[in-house]
SENU-558099 format. One record per residue: residue in three letters; x, y, z of N, C-alpha, C, O, CB in turn. Coordinates in Angstrom, 3 decimals. Glycine has a CB too. Example, Ala and Ser with C-alpha at 12.3 -4.5 7.8 and 13.67 -1.06 7.14 Angstrom:
2
+------+----------+----------+----------+----------+----------+----------+----------+----------+----------+----------+----------+----------+----------+----------+----------+
: rest :      npx :      npy :      npz :     capx :     capy :     capz :      cpx :      cpy :      cpz :      opx :      opy :      opz :     cbpx :     cbpy :     cbpz :
+------+----------+----------+----------+----------+----------+----------+----------+----------+----------+----------+----------+----------+----------+----------+----------+
:  ALA :   13.190 :   -5.690 :    7.800 :   12.300 :   -4.500 :    7.800 :   13.200 :   -3.300 :    7.800 :   14.236 :   -3.319 :    8.465 :   11.308 :   -4.473 :    9.046 :
:  SER :   12.850 :   -2.250 :    7.080 :   13.670 :   -1.060 :    7.140 :   12.900 :    0.030 :    7.870 :   13.409 :    1.138 :    8.039 :   14.084 :   -0.598 :    5.725 :
+------+----------+----------+----------+----------+----------+----------+----------+----------+----------+----------+----------+----------+----------+----------+----------+
// end
This chain:
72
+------+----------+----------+----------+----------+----------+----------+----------+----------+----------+----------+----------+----------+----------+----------+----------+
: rest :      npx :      npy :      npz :     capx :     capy :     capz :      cpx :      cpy :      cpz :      opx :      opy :      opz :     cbpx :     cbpy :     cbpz :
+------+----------+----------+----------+----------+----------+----------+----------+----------+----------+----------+----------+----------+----------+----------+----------+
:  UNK :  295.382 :   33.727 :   21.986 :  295.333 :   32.286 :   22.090 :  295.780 :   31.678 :   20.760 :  295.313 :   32.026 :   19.675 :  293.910 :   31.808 :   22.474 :
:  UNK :  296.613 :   30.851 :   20.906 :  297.152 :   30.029 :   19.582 :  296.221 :   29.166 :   18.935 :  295.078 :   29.298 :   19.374 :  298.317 :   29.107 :   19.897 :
:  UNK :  296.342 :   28.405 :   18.115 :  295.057 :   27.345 :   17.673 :  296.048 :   26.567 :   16.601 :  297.152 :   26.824 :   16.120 :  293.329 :   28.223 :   16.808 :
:  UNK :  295.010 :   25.388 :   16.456 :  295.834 :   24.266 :   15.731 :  294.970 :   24.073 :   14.456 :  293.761 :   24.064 :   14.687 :  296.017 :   22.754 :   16.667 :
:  UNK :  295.326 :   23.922 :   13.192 :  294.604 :   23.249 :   12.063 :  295.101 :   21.737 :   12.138 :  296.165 :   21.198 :   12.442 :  294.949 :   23.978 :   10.551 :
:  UNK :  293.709 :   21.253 :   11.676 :  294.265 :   19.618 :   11.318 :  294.147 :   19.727 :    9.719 :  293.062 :   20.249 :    9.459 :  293.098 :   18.087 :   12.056 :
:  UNK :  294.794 :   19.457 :    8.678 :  294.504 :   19.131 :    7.620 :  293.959 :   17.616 :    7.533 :  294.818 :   16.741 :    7.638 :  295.553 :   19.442 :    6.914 :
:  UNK :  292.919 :   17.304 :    7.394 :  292.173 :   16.118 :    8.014 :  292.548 :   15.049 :    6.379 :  292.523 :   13.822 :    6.473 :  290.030 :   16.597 :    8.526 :
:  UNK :  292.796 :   15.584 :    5.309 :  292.753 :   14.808 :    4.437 :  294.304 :   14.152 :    4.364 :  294.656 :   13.176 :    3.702 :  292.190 :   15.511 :    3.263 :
:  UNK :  295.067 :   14.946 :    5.199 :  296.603 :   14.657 :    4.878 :  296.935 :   13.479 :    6.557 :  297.882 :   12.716 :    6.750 :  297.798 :   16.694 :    4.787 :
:  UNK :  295.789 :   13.772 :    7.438 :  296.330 :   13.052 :    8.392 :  296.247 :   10.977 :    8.320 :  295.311 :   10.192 :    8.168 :  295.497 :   13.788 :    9.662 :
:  UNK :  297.533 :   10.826 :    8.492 :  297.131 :    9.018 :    8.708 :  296.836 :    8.542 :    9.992 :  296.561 :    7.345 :   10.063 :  298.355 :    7.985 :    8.336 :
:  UNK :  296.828 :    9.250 :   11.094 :  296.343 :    8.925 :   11.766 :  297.666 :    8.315 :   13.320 :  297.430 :    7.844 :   14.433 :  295.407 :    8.113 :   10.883 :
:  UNK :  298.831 :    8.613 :   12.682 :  299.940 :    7.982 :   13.511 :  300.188 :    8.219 :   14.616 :  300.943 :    7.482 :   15.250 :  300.957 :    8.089 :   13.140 :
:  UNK :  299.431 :    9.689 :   15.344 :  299.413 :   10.192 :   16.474 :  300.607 :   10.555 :   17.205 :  300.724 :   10.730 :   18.418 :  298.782 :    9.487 :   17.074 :
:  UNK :  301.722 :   10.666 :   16.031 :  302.716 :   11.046 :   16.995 :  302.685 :   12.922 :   17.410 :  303.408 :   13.475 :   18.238 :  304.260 :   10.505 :   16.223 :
:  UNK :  301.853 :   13.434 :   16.730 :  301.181 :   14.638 :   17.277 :  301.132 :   14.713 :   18.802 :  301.693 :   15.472 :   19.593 :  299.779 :   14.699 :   16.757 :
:  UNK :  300.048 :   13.402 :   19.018 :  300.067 :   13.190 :   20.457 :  300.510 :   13.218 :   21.679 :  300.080 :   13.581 :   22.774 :  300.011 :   12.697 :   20.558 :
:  UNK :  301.658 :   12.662 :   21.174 :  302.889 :   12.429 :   21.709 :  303.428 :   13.468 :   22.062 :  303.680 :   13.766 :   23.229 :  303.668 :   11.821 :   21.003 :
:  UNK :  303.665 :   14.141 :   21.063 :  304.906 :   15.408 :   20.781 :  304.086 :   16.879 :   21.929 :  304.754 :   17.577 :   22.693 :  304.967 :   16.028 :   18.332 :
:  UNK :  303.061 :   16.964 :   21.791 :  301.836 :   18.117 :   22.624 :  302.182 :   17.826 :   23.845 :  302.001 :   16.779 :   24.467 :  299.993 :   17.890 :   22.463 :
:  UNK :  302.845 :   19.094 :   24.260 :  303.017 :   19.161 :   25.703 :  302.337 :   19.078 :   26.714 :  302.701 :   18.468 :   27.720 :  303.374 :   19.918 :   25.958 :
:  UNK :  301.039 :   19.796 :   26.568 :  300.086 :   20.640 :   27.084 :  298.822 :   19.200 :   27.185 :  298.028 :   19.134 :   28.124 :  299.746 :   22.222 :   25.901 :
:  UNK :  298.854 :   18.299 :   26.202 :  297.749 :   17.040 :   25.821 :  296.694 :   17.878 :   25.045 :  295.551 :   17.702 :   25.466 :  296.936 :   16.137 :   27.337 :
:  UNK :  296.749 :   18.273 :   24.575 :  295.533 :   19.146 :   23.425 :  295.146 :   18.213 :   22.376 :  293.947 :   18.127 :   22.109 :  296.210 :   20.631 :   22.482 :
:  UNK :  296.097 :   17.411 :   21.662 :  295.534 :   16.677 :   20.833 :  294.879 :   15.108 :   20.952 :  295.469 :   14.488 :   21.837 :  296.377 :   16.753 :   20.062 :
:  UNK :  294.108 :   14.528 :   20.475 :  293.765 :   13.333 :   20.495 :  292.733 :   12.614 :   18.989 :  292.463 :   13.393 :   18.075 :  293.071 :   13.355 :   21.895 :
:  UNK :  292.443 :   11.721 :   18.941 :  291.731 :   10.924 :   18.553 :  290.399 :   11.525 :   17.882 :  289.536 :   11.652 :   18.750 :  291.599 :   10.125 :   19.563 :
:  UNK :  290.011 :   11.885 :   16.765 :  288.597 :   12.258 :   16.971 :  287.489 :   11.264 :   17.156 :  286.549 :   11.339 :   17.948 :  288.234 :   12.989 :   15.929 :
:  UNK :  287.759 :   10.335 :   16.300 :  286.568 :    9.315 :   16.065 :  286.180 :    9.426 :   14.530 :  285.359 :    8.602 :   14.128 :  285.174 :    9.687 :   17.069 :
:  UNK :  286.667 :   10.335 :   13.650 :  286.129 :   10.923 :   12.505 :  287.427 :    9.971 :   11.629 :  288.554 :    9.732 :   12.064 :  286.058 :   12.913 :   12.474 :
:  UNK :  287.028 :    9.682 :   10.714 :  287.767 :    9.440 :    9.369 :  287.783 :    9.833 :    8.457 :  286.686 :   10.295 :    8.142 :  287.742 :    8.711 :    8.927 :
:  UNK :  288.785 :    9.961 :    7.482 :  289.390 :   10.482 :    6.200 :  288.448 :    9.775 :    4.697 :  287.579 :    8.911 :    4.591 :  291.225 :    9.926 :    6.249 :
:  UNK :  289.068 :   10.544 :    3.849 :  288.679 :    9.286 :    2.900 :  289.371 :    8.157 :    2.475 :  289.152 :    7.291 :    1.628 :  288.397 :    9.660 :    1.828 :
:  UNK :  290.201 :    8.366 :    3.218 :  291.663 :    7.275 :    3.288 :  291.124 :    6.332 :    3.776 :  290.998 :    5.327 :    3.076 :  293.055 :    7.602 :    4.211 :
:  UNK :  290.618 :    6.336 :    5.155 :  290.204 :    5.699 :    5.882 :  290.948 :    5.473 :    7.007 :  291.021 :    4.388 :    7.584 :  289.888 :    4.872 :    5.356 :
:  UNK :  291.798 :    7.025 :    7.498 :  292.501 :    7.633 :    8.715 :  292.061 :    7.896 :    9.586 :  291.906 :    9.116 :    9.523 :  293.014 :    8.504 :    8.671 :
:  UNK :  291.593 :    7.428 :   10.763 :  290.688 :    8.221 :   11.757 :  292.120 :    9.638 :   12.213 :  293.329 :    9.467 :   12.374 :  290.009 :    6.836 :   13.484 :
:  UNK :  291.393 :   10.770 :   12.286 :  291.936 :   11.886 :   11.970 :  292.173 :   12.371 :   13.635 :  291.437 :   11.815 :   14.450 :  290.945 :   12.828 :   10.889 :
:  UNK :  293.132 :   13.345 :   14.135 :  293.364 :   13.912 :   15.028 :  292.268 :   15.528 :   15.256 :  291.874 :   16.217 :   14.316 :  294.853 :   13.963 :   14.832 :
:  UNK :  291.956 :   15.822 :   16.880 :  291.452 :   17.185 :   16.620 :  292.113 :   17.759 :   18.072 :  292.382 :   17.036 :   19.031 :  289.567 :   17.322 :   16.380 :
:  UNK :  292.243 :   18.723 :   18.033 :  292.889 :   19.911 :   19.296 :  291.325 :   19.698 :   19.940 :  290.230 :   19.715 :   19.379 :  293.499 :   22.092 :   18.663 :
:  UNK :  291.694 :   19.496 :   21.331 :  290.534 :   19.777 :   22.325 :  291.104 :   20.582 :   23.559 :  290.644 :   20.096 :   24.593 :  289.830 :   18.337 :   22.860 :
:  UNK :  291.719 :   21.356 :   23.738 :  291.916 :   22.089 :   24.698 :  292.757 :   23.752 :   24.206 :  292.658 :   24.301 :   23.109 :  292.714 :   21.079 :   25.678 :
:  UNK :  293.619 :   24.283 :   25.525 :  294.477 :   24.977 :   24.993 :  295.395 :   24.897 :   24.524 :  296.310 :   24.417 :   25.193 :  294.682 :   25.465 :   25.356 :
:  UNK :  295.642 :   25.278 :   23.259 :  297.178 :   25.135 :   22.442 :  298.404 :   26.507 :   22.998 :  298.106 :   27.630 :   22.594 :  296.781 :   25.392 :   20.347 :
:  UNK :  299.250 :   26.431 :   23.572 :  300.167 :   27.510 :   23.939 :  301.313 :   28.022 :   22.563 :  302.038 :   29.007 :   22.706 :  301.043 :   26.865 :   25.339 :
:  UNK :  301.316 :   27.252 :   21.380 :  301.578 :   27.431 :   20.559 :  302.814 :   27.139 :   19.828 :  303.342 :   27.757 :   18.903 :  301.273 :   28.169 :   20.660 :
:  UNK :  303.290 :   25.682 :   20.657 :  305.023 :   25.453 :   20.754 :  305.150 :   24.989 :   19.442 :  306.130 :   25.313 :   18.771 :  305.737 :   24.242 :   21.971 :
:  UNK :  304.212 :   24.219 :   18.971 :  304.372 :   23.754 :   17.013 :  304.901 :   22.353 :   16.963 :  305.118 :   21.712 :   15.935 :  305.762 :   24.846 :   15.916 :
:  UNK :  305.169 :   21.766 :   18.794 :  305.718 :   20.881 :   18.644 :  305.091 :   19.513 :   17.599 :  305.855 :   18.676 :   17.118 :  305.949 :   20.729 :   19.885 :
:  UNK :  303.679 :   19.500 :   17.394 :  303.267 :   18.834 :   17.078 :  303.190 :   19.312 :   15.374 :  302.608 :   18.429 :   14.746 :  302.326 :   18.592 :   17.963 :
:  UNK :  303.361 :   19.767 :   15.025 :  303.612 :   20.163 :   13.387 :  304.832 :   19.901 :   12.935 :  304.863 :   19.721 :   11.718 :  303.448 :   21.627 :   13.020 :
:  UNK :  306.067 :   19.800 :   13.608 :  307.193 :   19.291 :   13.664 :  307.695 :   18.027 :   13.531 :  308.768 :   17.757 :   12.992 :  307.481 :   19.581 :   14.447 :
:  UNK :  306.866 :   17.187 :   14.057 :  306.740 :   15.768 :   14.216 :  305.779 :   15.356 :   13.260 :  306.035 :   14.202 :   12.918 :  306.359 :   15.344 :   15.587 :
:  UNK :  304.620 :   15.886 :   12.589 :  304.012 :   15.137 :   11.680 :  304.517 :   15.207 :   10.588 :  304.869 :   16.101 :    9.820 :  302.882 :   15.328 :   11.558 :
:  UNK :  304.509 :   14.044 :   10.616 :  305.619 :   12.924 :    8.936 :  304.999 :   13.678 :    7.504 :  305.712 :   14.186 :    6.638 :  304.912 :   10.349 :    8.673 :
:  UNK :  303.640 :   13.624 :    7.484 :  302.532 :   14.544 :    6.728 :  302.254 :   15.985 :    6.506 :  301.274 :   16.532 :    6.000 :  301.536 :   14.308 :    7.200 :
:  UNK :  303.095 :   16.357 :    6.890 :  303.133 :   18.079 :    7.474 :  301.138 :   18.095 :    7.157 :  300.638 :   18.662 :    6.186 :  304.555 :   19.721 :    5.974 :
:  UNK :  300.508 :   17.509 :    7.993 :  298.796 :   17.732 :    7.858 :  298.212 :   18.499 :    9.090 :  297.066 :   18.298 :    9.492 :  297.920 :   16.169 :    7.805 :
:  UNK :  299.485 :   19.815 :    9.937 :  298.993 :   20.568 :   11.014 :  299.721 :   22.108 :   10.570 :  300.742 :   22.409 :    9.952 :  299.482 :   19.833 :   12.629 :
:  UNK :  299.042 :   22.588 :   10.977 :  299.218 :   24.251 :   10.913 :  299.045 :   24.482 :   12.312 :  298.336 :   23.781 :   13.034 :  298.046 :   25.207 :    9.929 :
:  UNK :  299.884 :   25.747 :   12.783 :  299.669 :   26.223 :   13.668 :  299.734 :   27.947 :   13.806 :  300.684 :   28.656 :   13.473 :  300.362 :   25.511 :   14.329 :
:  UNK :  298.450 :   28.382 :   14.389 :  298.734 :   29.737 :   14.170 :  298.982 :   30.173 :   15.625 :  298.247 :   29.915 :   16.578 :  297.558 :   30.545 :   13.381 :
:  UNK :  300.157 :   30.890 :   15.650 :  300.763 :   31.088 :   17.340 :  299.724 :   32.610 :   17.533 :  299.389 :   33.199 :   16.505 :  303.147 :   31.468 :   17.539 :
:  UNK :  299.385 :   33.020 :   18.579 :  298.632 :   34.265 :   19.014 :  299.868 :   35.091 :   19.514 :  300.752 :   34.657 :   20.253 :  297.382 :   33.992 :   20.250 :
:  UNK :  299.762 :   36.640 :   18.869 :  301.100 :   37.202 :   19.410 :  300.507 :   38.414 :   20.521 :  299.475 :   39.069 :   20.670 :  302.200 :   37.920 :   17.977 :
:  UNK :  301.831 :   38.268 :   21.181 :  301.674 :   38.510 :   22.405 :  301.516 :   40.563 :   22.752 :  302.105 :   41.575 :   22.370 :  303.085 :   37.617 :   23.078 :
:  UNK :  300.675 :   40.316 :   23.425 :  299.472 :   41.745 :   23.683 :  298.732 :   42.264 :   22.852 :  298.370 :   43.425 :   23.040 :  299.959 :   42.969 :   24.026 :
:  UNK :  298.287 :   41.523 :   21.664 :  297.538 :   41.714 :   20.596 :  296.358 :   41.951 :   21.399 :  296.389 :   41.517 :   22.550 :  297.513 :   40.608 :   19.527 :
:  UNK :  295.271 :   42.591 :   20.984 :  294.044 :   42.906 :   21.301 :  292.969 :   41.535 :   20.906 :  292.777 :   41.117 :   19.764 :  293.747 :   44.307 :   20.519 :
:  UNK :  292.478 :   41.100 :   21.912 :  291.592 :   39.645 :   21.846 :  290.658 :   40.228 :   20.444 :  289.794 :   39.513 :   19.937 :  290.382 :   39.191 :   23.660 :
+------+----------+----------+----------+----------+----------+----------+----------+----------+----------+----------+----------+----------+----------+----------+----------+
// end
């Protein structure tokens, strides 16, 4: 299974993450920065396309892809 980091201090909050997630994994947390960014969090399955690390202006996402027949 793939998974997403948010770097929560780098996010502004622009959501084009959102956008870009095929799958809808990302959204809104409710949480803010010290910026005063309300920050993005992965709530579902990530399949691991990166589309959304691609698109943030902030590079504030990591993505670690799960490789395939690895042992869970």
């Amino acid at each position: 299974m793939s998974r997403i980091q948010i770097l929560e201090e780098r996010c502004k909050g622009c959501r084009l993450c959102v956008e870009a997630c095929p799958t809808g994994v990302l959204r809104p947390s409710g949480r803010f920065n010290h910026q005063g960014y309300e920050v993005m969090e992965a709530d579902g399955q990530c399949v691991g396309c990166a589309s959304c690390a691609v698109m943030c202006p902030d590079t504030a996402i990591r993505v670690f892809k799960s490789v395939k027949g690895a042992a869970a």
